[in-house]
C-alpha positions as CSV (number, residue, x, y, z in Angstrom):
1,X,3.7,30.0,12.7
2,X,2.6,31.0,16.2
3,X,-1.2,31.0,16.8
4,X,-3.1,33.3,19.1
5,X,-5.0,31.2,21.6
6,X,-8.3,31.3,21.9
7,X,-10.7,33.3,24.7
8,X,-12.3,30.2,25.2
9,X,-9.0,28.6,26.2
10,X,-7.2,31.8,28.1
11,X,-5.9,30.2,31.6
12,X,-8.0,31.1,34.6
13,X,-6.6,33.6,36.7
14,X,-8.1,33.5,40.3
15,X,-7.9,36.6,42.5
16,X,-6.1,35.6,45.7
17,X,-7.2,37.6,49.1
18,X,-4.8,37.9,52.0
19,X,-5.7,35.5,54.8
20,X,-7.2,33.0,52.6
21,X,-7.3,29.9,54.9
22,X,-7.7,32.5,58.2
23,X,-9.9,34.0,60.4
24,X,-9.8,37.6,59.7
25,X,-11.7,40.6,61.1
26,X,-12.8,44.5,60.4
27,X,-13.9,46.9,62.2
28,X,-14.5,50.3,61.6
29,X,-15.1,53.2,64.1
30,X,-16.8,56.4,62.5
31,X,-16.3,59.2,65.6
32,X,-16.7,62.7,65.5
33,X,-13.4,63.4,64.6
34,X,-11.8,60.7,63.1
35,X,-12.4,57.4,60.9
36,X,-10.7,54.3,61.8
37,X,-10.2,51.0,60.2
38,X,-8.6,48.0,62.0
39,X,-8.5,44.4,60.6
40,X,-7.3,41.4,62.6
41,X,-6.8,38.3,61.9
42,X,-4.5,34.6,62.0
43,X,-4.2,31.2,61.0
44,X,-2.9,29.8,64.1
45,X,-5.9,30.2,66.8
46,X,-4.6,33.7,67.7
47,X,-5.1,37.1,66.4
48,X,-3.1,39.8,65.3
49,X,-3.4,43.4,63.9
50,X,-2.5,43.1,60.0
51,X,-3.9,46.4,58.9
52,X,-4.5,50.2,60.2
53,X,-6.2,53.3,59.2
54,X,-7.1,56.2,60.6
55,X,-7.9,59.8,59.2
56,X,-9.4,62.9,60.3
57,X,-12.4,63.6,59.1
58,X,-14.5,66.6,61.6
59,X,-17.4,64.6,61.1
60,X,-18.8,66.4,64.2
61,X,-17.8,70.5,62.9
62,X,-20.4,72.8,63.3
63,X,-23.1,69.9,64.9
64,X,-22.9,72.2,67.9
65,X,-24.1,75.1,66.3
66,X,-26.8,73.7,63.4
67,X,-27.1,70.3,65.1
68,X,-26.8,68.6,61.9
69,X,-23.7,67.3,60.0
70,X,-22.4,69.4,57.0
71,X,-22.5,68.4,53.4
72,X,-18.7,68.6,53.5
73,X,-18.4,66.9,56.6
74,X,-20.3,64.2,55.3
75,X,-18.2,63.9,52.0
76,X,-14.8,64.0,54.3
77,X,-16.2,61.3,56.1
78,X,-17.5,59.1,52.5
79,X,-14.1,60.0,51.1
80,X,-13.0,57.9,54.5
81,X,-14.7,55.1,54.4
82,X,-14.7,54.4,50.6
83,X,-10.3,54.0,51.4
84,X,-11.8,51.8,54.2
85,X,-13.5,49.2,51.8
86,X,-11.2,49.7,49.2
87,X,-8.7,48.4,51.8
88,X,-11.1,45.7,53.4
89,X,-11.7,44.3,49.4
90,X,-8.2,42.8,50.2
91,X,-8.9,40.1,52.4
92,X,-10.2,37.2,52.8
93,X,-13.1,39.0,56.1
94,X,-15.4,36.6,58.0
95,X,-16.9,39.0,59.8
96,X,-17.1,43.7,59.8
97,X,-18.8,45.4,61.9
98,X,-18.9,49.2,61.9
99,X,-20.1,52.1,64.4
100,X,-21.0,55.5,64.4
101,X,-20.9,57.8,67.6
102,X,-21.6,60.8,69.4
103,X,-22.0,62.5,66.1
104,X,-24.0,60.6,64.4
105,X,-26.5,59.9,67.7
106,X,-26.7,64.0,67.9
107,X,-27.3,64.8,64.2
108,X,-30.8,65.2,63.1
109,X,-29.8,63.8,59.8
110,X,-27.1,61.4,61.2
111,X,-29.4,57.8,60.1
112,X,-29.9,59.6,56.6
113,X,-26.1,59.9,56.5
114,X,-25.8,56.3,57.4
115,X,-28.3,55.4,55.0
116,X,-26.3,57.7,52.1
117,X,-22.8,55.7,53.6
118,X,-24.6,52.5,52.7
119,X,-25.8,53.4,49.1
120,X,-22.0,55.3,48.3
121,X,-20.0,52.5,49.7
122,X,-21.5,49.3,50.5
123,X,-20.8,50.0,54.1
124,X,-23.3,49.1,56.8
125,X,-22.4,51.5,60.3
126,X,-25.0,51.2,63.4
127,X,-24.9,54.3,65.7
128,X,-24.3,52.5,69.2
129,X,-25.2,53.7,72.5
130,X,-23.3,55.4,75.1
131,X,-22.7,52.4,77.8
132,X,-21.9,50.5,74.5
133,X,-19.2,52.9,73.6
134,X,-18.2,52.4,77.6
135,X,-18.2,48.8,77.4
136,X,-15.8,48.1,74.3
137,X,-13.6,50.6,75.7
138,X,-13.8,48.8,78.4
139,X,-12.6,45.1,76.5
140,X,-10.2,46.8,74.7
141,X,-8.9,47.8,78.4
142,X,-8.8,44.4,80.0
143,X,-5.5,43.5,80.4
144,X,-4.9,47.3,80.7
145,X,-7.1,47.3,84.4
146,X,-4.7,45.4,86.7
147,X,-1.1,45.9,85.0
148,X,-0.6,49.1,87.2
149,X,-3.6,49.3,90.1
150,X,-1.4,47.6,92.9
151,X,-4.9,45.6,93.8
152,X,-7.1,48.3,93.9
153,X,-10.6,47.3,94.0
154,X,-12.5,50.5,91.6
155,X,-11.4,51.8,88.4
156,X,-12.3,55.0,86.3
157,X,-12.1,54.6,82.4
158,X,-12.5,57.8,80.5
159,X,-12.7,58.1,76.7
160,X,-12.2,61.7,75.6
161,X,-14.0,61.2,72.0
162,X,-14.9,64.5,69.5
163,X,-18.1,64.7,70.7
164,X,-18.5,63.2,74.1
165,X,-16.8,61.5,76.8
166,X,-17.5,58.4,78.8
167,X,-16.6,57.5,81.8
168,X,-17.6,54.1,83.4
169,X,-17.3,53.3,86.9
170,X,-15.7,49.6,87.1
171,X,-15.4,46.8,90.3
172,X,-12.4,45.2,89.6
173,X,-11.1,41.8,91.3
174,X,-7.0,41.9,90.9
175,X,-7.1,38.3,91.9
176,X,-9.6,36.8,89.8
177,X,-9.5,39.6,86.8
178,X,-13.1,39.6,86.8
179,X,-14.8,43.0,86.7
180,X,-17.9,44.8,86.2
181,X,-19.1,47.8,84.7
182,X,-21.3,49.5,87.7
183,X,-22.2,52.7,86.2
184,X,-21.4,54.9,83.0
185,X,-22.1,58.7,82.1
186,X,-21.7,60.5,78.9
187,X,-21.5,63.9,78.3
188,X,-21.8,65.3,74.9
189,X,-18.6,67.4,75.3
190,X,-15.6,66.2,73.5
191,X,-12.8,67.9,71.7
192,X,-14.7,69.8,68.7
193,X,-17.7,70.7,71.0
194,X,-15.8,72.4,73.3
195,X,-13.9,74.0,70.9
196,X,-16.6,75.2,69.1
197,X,-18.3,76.0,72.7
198,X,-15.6,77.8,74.0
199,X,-13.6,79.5,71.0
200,X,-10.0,80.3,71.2
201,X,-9.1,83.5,71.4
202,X,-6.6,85.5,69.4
203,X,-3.0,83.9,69.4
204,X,-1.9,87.1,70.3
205,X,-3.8,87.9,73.3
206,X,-2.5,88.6,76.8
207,X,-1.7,84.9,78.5
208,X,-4.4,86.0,81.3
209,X,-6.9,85.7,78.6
210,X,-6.5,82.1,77.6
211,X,-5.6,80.8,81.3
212,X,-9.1,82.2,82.0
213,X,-10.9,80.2,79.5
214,X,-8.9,77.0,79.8
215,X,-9.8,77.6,83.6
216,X,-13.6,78.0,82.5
217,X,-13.6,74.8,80.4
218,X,-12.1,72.7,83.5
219,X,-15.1,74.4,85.6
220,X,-17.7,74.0,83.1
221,X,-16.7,69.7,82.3
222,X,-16.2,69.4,86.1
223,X,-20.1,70.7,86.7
224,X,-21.3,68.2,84.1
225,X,-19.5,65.2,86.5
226,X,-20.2,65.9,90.0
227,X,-23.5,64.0,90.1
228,X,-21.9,60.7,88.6
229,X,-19.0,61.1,91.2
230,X,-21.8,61.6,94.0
231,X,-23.9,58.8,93.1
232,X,-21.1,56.7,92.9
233,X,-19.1,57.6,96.0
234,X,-15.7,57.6,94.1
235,X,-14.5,60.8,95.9
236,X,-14.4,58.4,99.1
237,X,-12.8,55.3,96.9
238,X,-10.1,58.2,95.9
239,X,-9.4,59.4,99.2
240,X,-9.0,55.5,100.4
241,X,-6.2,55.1,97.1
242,X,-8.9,52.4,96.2
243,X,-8.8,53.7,92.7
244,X,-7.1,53.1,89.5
245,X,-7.6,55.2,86.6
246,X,-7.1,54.7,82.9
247,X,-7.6,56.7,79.9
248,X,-8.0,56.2,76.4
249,X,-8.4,58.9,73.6
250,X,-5.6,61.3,71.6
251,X,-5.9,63.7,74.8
252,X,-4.2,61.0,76.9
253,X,-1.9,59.9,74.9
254,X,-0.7,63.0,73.4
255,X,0.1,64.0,77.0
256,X,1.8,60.6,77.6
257,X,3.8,61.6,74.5
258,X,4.8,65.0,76.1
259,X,5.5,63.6,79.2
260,X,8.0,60.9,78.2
261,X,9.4,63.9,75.7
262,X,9.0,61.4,72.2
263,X,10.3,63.3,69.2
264,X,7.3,61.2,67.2
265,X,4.7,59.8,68.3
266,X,5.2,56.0,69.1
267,X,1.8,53.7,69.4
268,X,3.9,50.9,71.1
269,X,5.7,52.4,73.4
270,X,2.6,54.8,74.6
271,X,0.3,51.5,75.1
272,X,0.4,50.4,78.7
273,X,2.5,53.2,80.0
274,X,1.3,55.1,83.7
275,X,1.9,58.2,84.4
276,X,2.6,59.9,87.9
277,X,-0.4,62.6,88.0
278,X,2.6,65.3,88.0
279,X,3.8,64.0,84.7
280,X,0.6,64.5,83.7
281,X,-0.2,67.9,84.4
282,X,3.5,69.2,84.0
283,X,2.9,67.6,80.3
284,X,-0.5,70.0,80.4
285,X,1.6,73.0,81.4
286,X,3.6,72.5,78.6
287,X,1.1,72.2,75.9
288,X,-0.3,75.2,77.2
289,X,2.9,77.1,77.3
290,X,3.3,76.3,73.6
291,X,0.5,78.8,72.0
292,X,-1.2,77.9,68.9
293,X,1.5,78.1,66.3
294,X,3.6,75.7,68.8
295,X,0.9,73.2,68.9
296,X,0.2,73.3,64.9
297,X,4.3,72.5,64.6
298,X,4.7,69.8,67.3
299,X,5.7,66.5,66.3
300,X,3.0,65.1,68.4
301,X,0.2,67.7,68.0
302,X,0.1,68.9,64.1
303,X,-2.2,71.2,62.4
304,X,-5.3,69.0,61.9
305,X,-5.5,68.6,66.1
306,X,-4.0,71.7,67.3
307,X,-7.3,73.4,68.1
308,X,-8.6,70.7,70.1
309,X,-5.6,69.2,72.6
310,X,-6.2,72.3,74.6
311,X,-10.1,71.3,75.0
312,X,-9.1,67.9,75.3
313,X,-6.2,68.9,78.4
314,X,-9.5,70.8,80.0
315,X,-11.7,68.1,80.0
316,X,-8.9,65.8,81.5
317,X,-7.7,68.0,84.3
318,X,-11.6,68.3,84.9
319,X,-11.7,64.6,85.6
320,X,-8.4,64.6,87.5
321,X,-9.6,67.7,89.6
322,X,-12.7,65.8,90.5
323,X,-11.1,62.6,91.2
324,X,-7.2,63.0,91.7
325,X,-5.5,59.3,91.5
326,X,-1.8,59.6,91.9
327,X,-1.5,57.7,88.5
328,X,-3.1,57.2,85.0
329,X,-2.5,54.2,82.6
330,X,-2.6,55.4,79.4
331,X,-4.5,53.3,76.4
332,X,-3.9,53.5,72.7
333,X,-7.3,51.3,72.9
334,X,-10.8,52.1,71.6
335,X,-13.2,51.2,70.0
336,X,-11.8,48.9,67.1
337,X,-10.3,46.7,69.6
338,X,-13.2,46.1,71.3
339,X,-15.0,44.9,68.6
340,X,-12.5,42.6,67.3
341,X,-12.2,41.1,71.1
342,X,-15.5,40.3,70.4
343,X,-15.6,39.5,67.3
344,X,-12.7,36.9,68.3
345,X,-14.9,35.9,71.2
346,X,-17.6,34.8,68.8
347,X,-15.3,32.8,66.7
348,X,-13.3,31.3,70.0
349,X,-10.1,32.9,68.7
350,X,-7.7,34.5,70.8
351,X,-7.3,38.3,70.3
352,X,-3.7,39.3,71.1
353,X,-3.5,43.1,71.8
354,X,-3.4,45.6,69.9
355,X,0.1,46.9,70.3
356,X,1.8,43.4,69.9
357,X,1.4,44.5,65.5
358,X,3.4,47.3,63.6
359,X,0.9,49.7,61.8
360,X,2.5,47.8,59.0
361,X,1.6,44.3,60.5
362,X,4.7,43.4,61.7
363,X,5.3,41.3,65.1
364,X,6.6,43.4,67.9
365,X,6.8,42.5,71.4
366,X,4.5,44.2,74.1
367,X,6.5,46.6,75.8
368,X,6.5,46.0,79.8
369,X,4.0,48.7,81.3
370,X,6.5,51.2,83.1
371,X,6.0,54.2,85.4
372,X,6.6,58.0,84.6
């Protein structure tokens, strides 16, 4: 006659995390736009990228106009970041560290919304500064800076974010691979500023109507830059092809995506790739040319950022215009990388770049940085 067993004598059963025995990482970038979740992580002295997330969330809609953030922004953005921890509950973490931006800095009630993040999700985000942002773009970059410069001694990194841009103003040393951040300037126009600044008109208005406003958001970004270029001297440095450039946001590599004509977009083969400033702005000329309702069904576009490559292309050809390099390495980089490079600093790990790991987390070899 079977017996029931006991509760006092059920078998243990242990939860098991992934990368038990590891060193594993999060880090979690909360931006105007979008929400993004990266953890890192190995056994073996090096690190690799084991899981990704990232989801649009319009944190920053409607900050330009009420400077605060909207209840349902808010909840877009909690929604976000609860799928963050539930994913983070997964493994075995030694360390998270998360960051709010541009739209949190501007928001009169962005800390309360922090606070609320905390209370809703365990989460803990600090709004950085600025030449913070600048300076993990800038370590997620490194390797980035002398693949394609030919020596050049100066460097412009831009980050076109949903509320801002940076751009920092780097020395580099091509034999050494030391370099240093000289100057940065932010400038709280992004993509959802400026399209909520400058509003798109009808889909069905004459072509002469939107080249005039794309050509007033190039003039109107390029006004907010001249002083940084002046107090830096970088027109000379251009004119003396003493300049690299690299960029690293969805405007960049959307174009790069355009350029080398991808059916999908494709993370690993994007990463590391330069293109000719023709490419570039032949890729612009294209997006243009494709109206709304083109953008919205573009394999590398899509509904949720149709309204904001256009800004994004503006701000861009602004920076270009000011400062025309014949090339651009483009960086599927940001902020999550930076803080796991030095999060792996801390713990005297190697961080491996990003774009060596599927999405997934499978191994893939780093692509050789070409020209286009």
């Amino acid at each position: 006659m079977s017996q029931k067993r006991s509760r006092d004598h059920a078998p243990e059963v242990k939860t098991v995390l992934r990368g038990e025995g590891g060193v594993y990482f999060a880090a979690i970038d909360l931006g105007t736009n979008n929400c993004r979740l990266m953890i890192a992580g190995g056994r073996s002295g090096s690190m690799r990228v084991v899981d990704n997330f990232n989801r649009s969330i319009r944190l920053g809609e409607g900050l330009h106009h009420t400077g605060a953030l909207s209840e349902a922004a808010m909840q877009r953005a909690v929604d976000a970041l609860h799928a963050c921890a539930a994913r983070m509950r997964h493994w075995s973490l030694r360390a998270i560290r998360g960051v709010a931006t541009e739209a949190c800095r501007r928001a009169s009630n962005g800390e309360a919304f922090l606070r609320r993040v905390r209370e809703e999700t365990g989460l803990t985000l600090e709004i950085i500064s600025p030449r913070e942002e600048a300076e993990l773009a800038m370590e997620s970059c490194t390797s980035l800076l002398y693949a394609n410069n030919h020596r050049r001694r100066r460097a412009v990194l831009f980050d076109i974010g949903g509320g801002s841009t940076e751009i920092a103003w780097l020395h580099l040393d091509p034999f050494t691979r030391v370099h240093e951040l000289v100057g940065t300037v932010s400038i709280p126009w992004g993509v959802i500023t400026m399209a909520e600044h400058f509003v798109a008109p009808d889909p069905d208005a004459p072509e002469e109507v939107h080249a005039a406003q794309y050509d007033a958001m190039v003039r109107f970004v390029t006004q907010q830059l001249q002083a940084f270029g002046r107090l830096h001297n970088i027109d000379e440095e251009v004119r003396q092809r003493n300049v690299a450039m690299l960029g690293t946001s969805g405007t960049i590599t959307t174009l790069a995506g355009i350029a080398l004509g991808l059916e999908r977009y494709n993370r690993h083969v994007i990463d590391g790739v330069t293109l000719t400033d023709a490419a570039s702005l032949e890729a612009i000329d294209i997006l243009r040319g494709l109206g709304m309702r083109g953008l919205m069904v573009h394999p590398c576009v899509g509904t949720e950022r149709a309204t904001y490559v256009l800004p994004g292309c503006a701000i861009f050809e602004a920076i270009h215009r000011l400062w025309p390099v014949d090339a651009i390495t483009v960086a599927d980089r940001g902020l999550r990388d930076g803080l796991l490079t030095r999060m792996a600093r801390e713990a005297r790990v190697t961080m491996l770049p990003s774009s060596t790991s599927s999405r997934h987390g499978g191994d893939m070899a780093h692509p050789a940085p070409f020209r286009l």
